[in-house]
Backbone bond lengths (Angstrom), bond angles and torsions (degrees), N, CA, C in turn:
res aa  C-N    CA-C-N  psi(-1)  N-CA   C-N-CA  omega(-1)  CA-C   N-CA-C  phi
1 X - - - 1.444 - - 1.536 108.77 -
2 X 1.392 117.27 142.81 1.485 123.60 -168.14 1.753 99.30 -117.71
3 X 1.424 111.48 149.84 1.340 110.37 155.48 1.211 110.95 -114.72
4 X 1.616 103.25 145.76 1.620 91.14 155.69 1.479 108.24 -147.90
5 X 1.484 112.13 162.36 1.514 134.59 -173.90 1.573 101.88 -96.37
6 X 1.295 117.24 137.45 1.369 128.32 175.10 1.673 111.88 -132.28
7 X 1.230 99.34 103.41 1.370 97.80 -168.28 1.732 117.16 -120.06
8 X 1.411 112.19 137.91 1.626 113.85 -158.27 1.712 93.47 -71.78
9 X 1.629 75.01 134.76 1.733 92.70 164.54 1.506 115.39 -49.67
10 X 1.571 121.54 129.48 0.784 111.32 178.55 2.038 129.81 -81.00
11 X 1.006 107.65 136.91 1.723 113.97 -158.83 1.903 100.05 -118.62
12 X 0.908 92.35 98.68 1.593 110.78 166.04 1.414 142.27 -79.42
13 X 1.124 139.54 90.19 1.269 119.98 -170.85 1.951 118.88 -132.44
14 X 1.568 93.66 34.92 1.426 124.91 140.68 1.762 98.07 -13.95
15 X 1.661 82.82 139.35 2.094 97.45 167.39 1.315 102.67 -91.60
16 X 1.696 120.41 -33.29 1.472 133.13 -179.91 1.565 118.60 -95.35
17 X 1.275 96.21 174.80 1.856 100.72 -175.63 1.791 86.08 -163.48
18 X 1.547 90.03 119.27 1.803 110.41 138.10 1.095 123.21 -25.88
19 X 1.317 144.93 70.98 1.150 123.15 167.76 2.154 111.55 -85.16
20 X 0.454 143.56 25.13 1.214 154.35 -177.63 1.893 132.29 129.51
21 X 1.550 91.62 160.79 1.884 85.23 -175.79 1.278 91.58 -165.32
22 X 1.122 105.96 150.33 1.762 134.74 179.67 1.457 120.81 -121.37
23 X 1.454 117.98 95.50 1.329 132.62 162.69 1.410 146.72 -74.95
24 X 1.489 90.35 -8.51 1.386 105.87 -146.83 1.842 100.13 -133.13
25 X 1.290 104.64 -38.38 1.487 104.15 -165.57 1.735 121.61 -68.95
26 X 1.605 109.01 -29.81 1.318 120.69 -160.02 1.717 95.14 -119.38
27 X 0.848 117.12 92.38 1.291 118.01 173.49 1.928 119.21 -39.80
28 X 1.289 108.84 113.84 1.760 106.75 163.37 1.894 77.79 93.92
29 X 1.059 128.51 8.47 1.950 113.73 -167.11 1.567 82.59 -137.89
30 X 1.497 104.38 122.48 1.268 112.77 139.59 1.500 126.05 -92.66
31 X 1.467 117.40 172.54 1.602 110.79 -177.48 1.194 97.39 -177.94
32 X 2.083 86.98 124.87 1.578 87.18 -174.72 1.792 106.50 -138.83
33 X 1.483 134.60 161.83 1.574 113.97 -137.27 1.714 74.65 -139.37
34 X 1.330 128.92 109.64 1.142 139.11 130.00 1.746 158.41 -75.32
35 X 1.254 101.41 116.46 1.670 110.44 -173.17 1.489 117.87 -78.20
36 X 1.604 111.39 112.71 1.516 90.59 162.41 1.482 115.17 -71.59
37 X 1.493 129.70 145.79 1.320 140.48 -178.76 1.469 103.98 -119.94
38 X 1.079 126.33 18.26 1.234 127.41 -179.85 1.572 126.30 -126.24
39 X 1.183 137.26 167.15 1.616 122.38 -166.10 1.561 84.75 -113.74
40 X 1.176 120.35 36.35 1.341 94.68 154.47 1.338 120.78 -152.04
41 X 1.313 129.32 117.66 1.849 134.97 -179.40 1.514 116.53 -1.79
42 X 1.318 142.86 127.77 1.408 147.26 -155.26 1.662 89.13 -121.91
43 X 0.875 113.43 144.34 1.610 128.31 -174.62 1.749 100.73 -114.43
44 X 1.417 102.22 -72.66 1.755 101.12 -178.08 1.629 107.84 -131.65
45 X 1.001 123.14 153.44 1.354 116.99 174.14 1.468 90.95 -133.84
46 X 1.670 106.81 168.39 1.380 120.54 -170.80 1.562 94.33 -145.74
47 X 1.665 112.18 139.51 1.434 108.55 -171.23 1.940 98.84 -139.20
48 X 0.641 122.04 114.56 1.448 136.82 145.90 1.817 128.64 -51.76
49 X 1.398 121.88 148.31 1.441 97.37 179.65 1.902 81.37 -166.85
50 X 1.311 100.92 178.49 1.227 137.91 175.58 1.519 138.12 -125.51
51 X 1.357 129.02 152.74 1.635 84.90 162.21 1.497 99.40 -143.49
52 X 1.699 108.35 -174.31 1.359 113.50 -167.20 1.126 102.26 -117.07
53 X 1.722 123.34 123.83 0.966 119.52 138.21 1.481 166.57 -7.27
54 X 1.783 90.60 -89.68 0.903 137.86 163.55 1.640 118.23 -115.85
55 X 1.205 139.55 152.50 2.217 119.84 175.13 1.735 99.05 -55.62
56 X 1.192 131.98 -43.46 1.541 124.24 172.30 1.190 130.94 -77.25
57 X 1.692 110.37 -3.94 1.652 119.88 -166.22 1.668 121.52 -111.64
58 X 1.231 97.27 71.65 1.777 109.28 -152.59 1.662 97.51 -83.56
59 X 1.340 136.37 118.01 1.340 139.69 135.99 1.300 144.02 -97.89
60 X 1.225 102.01 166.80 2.166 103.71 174.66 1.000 85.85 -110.68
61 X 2.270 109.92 135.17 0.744 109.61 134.53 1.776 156.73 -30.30
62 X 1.285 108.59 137.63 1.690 99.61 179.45 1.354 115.06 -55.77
63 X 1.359 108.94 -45.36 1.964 110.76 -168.18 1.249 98.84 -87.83
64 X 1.454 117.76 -115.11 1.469 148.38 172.73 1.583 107.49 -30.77
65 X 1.170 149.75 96.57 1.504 133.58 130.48 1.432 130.04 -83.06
66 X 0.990 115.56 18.89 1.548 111.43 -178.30 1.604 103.31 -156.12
67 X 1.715 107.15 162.66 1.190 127.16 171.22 1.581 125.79 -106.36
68 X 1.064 145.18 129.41 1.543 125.59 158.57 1.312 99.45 -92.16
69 X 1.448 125.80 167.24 1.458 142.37 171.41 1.921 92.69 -141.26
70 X 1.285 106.09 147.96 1.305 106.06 179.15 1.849 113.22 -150.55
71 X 1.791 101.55 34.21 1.632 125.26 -163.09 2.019 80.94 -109.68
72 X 0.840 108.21 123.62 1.652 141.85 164.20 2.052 93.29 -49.13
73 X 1.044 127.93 150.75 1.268 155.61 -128.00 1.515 119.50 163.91
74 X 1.208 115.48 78.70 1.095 136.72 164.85 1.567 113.14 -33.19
75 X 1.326 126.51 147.38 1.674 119.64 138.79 1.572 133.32 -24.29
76 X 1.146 128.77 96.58 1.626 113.64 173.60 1.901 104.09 91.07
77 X 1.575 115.02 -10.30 0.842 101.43 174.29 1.592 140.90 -121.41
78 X 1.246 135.35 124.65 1.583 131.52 -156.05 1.358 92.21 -74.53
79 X 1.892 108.32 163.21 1.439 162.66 134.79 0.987 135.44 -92.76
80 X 0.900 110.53 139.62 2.217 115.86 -160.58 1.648 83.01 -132.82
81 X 1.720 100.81 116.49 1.322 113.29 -165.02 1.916 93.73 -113.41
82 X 1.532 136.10 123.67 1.145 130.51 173.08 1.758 105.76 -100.25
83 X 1.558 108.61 137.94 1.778 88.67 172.36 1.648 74.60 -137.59
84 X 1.223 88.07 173.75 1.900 110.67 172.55 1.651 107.45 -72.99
85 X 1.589 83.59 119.96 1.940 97.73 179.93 1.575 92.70 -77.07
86 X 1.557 77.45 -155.34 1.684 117.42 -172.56 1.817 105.03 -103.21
87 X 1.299 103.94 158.56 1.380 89.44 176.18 1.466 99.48 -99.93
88 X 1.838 103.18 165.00 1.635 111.89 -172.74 1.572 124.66 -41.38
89 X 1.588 120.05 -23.89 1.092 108.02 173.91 1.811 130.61 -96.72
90 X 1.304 97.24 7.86 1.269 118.38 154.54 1.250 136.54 -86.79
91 X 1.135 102.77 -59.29 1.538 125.43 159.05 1.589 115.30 -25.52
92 X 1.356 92.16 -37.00 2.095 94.85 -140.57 1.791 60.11 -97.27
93 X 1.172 164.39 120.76 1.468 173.15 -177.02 1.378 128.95 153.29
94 X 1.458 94.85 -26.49 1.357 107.01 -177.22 1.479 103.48 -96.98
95 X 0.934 133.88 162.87 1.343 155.78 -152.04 2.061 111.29 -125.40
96 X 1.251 86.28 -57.81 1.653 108.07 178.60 1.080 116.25 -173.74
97 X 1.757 106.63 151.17 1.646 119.21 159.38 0.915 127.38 -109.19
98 X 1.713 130.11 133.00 1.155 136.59 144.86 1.484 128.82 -53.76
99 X 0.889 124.23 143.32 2.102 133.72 -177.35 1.246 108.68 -134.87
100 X 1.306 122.51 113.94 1.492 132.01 175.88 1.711 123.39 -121.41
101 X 1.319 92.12 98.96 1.744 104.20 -170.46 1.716 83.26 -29.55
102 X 1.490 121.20 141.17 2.090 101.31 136.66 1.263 89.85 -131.02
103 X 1.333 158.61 44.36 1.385 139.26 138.00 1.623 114.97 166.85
104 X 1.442 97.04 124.11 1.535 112.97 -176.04 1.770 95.93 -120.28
105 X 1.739 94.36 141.06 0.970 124.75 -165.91 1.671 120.05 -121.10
106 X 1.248 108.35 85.71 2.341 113.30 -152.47 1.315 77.82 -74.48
107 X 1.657 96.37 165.72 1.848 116.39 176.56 1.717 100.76 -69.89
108 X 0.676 108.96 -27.48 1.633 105.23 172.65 1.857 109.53 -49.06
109 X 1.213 111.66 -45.13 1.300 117.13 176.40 1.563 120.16 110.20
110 X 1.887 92.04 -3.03 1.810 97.89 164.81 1.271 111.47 -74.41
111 X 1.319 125.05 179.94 1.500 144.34 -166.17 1.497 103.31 -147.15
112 X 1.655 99.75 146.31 1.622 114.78 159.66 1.380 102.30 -130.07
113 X 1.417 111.32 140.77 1.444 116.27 179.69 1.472 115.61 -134.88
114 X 1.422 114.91 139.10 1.911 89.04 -165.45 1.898 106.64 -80.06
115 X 0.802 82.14 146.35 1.728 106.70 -178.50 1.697 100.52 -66.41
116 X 1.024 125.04 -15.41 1.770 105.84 176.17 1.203 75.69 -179.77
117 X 1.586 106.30 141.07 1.132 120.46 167.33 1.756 123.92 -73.09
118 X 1.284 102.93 165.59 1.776 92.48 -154.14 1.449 118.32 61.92
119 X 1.167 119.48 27.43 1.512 100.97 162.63 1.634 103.45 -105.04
120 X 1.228 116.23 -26.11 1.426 101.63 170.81 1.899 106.27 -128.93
121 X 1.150 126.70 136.71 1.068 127.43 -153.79 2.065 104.65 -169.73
122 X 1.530 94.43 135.29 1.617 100.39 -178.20 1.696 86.91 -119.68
123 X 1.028 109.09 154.47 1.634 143.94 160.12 1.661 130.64 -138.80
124 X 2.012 89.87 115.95 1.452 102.11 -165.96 1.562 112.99 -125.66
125 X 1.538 112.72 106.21 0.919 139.99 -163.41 1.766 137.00 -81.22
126 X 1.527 126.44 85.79 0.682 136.10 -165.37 1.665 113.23 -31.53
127 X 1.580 130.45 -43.85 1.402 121.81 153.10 1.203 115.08 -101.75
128 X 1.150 100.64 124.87 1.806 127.57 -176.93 1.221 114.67 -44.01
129 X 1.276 102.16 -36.96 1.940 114.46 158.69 1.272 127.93 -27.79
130 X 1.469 120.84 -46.53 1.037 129.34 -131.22 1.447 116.88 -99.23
131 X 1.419 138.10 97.15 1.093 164.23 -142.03 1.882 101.73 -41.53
132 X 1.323 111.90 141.56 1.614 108.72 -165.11 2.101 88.84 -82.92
133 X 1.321 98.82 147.87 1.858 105.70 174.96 1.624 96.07 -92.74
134 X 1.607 89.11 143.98 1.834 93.77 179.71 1.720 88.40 -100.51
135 X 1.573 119.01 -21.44 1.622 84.25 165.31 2.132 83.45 -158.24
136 X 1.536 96.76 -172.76 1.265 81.09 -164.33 2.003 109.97 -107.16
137 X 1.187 94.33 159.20 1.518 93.97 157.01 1.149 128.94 -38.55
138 X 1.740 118.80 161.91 1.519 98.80 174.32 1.437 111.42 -91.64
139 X 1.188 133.02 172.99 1.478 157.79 -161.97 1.025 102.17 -77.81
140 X 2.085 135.73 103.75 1.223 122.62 175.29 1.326 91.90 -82.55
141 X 1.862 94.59 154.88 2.025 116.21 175.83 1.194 81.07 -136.47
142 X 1.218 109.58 143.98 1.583 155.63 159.58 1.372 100.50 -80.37
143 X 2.049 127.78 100.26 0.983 120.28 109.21 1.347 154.33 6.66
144 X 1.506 143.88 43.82 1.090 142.15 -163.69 1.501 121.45 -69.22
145 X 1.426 145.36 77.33 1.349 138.61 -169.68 1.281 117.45 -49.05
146 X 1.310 145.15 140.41 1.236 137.43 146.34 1.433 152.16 -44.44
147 X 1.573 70.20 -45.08 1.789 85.40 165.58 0.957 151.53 -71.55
Protein backbone atom coordinates (compact mmCIF):
# COMPACT_ATOMS: atom_id res chain seq x y z
CA UNK A 1 0.00 0.00 0.00
CA UNK A 2 1.32 3.51 -1.06
CA UNK A 3 0.54 6.95 0.35
CA UNK A 4 0.46 9.91 -1.21
CA UNK A 5 0.20 13.77 -0.44
CA UNK A 6 -1.37 16.06 -3.02
CA UNK A 7 -0.72 19.37 -2.37
CA UNK A 8 -2.21 22.72 -4.16
CA UNK A 9 0.09 24.52 -6.24
CA UNK A 10 1.07 27.25 -4.61
CA UNK A 11 -0.67 30.72 -6.12
CA UNK A 12 0.63 34.00 -4.97
CA UNK A 13 -0.55 37.23 -5.49
CA UNK A 14 1.65 39.14 -2.94
CA UNK A 15 2.36 43.17 -3.71
CA UNK A 16 6.05 42.06 -2.55
CA UNK A 17 8.66 39.45 -3.53
CA UNK A 18 11.77 38.02 -1.63
CA UNK A 19 14.30 38.89 -3.47
CA UNK A 20 16.98 37.80 -1.10
CA UNK A 21 18.06 37.39 2.77
CA UNK A 22 21.02 36.64 4.83
CA UNK A 23 20.94 34.52 7.95
CA UNK A 24 23.89 33.22 8.21
CA UNK A 25 26.68 35.58 7.04
CA UNK A 26 26.69 38.51 9.68
CA UNK A 27 26.49 37.20 12.89
CA UNK A 28 23.53 38.72 15.52
CA UNK A 29 22.29 40.71 11.76
CA UNK A 30 19.61 39.57 9.87
CA UNK A 31 18.95 40.95 6.25
CA UNK A 32 16.29 40.73 4.18
CA UNK A 33 15.81 42.48 0.37
CA UNK A 34 12.28 43.35 -0.69
CA UNK A 35 10.47 43.99 -4.11
CA UNK A 36 7.58 46.07 -4.58
CA UNK A 37 5.58 44.06 -7.38
CA UNK A 38 2.90 46.24 -7.40
CA UNK A 39 2.03 49.75 -9.13
CA UNK A 40 1.27 51.11 -6.18
CA UNK A 41 3.52 52.89 -3.13
CA UNK A 42 3.76 50.37 0.04
CA UNK A 43 3.59 52.24 3.30
CA UNK A 44 4.25 49.19 5.86
CA UNK A 45 4.51 45.66 5.26
CA UNK A 46 4.36 42.91 7.88
CA UNK A 47 6.22 39.52 7.37
CA UNK A 48 5.90 36.33 9.25
CA UNK A 49 8.40 33.35 8.89
CA UNK A 50 9.38 29.97 10.12
CA UNK A 51 12.32 28.03 10.18
CA UNK A 52 13.88 24.75 9.09
CA UNK A 53 15.45 22.51 10.88
CA UNK A 54 15.85 19.88 9.07
CA UNK A 55 14.27 20.33 4.72
CA UNK A 56 11.12 18.34 6.46
CA UNK A 57 11.42 19.89 9.99
CA UNK A 58 9.56 23.22 9.74
CA UNK A 59 8.90 25.32 13.10
CA UNK A 60 7.57 28.62 14.78
CA UNK A 61 9.59 30.24 16.72
CA UNK A 62 8.80 30.44 20.60
CA UNK A 63 9.13 34.39 20.94
CA UNK A 64 9.31 36.59 17.87
CA UNK A 65 7.63 35.24 14.54
CA UNK A 66 7.19 38.14 12.64
CA UNK A 67 8.64 41.43 11.35
CA UNK A 68 7.04 44.92 10.75
CA UNK A 69 8.98 47.25 8.30
CA UNK A 70 7.48 50.73 8.18
CA UNK A 71 10.30 52.32 5.21
CA UNK A 72 8.05 53.46 2.09
CA UNK A 73 8.71 51.22 -1.14
CA UNK A 74 8.20 52.62 -4.18
CA UNK A 75 6.74 50.76 -7.41
CA UNK A 76 9.39 48.40 -9.01
CA UNK A 77 11.52 49.34 -6.26
CA UNK A 78 13.52 47.11 -3.46
CA UNK A 79 14.47 47.60 0.43
CA UNK A 80 17.16 45.97 2.25
CA UNK A 81 15.50 45.49 5.63
CA UNK A 82 18.35 44.67 8.70
CA UNK A 83 16.78 43.28 12.12
CA UNK A 84 18.84 41.69 15.00
CA UNK A 85 19.87 37.97 14.23
CA UNK A 86 20.77 35.11 16.25
CA UNK A 87 24.08 34.56 17.52
CA UNK A 88 26.54 32.01 15.56
CA UNK A 89 25.67 29.20 17.66
CA UNK A 90 22.18 29.37 16.98
CA UNK A 91 22.15 30.44 13.81
CA UNK A 92 24.53 27.75 12.52
CA UNK A 93 21.16 25.18 13.72
CA UNK A 94 18.91 26.26 11.53
CA UNK A 95 18.83 24.79 8.30
CA UNK A 96 16.37 27.40 6.56
CA UNK A 97 13.81 30.15 6.58
CA UNK A 98 10.56 30.54 5.48
CA UNK A 99 9.05 34.40 4.87
CA UNK A 100 5.42 34.93 4.56
CA UNK A 101 4.22 38.34 3.27
CA UNK A 102 0.77 38.57 5.82
CA UNK A 103 -0.01 42.21 5.17
CA UNK A 104 0.97 45.23 3.15
CA UNK A 105 -0.28 48.45 3.80
CA UNK A 106 -0.02 51.22 0.24
CA UNK A 107 0.04 55.08 1.15
CA UNK A 108 -3.35 55.13 -0.05
CA UNK A 109 -4.24 53.34 3.19
CA UNK A 110 -5.67 50.06 1.45
CA UNK A 111 -4.33 46.70 2.55
CA UNK A 112 -3.54 43.17 1.13
CA UNK A 113 -3.46 40.38 3.45
CA UNK A 114 -2.77 36.77 2.48
CA UNK A 115 -5.88 34.80 2.56
CA UNK A 116 -4.34 31.49 4.10
CA UNK A 117 -1.25 31.12 5.11
CA UNK A 118 1.16 29.31 2.75
CA UNK A 119 -0.31 30.63 -0.10
CA UNK A 120 2.50 32.83 -0.75
CA UNK A 121 5.76 31.92 0.83
CA UNK A 122 9.82 32.31 0.06
CA UNK A 123 12.40 29.76 1.36
CA UNK A 124 16.05 30.68 2.07
CA UNK A 125 18.38 28.11 2.46
CA UNK A 126 21.40 27.93 4.40
CA UNK A 127 23.05 25.34 1.60
CA UNK A 128 22.62 26.69 -1.71
CA UNK A 129 22.16 23.12 -2.68
CA UNK A 130 19.18 22.65 -1.41
CA UNK A 131 16.30 21.83 -3.67
CA UNK A 132 13.48 24.81 -4.06
CA UNK A 133 9.82 23.36 -2.07
CA UNK A 134 6.78 23.55 -4.43
CA UNK A 135 4.83 23.70 -1.14
CA UNK A 136 5.67 23.28 2.44
CA UNK A 137 5.73 20.71 5.14
CA UNK A 138 3.42 20.72 7.85
CA UNK A 139 4.10 22.97 10.93
CA UNK A 140 5.78 20.99 13.84
CA UNK A 141 3.98 22.11 17.52
CA UNK A 142 5.42 21.16 20.59
CA UNK A 143 3.07 19.46 22.94
CA UNK A 144 3.71 21.00 26.30
CA UNK A 145 2.56 18.51 29.29
CA UNK A 146 1.56 19.84 32.48
CA UNK A 147 2.60 17.59 34.58
Amino acid sequence: MATYTIYEPQHCSSPIQFVSADFWQTPGKFQVTVKNVSSKPIRKVSVKYDLFITPQYRRRPFVDDGWTWNTPIQPGQEQTFQMPGWQPGAADKVSGWVLFPQMVVYEDGQTWSQPREGNCFQVFWRDKDEPPLPALPPLFREMVNPD
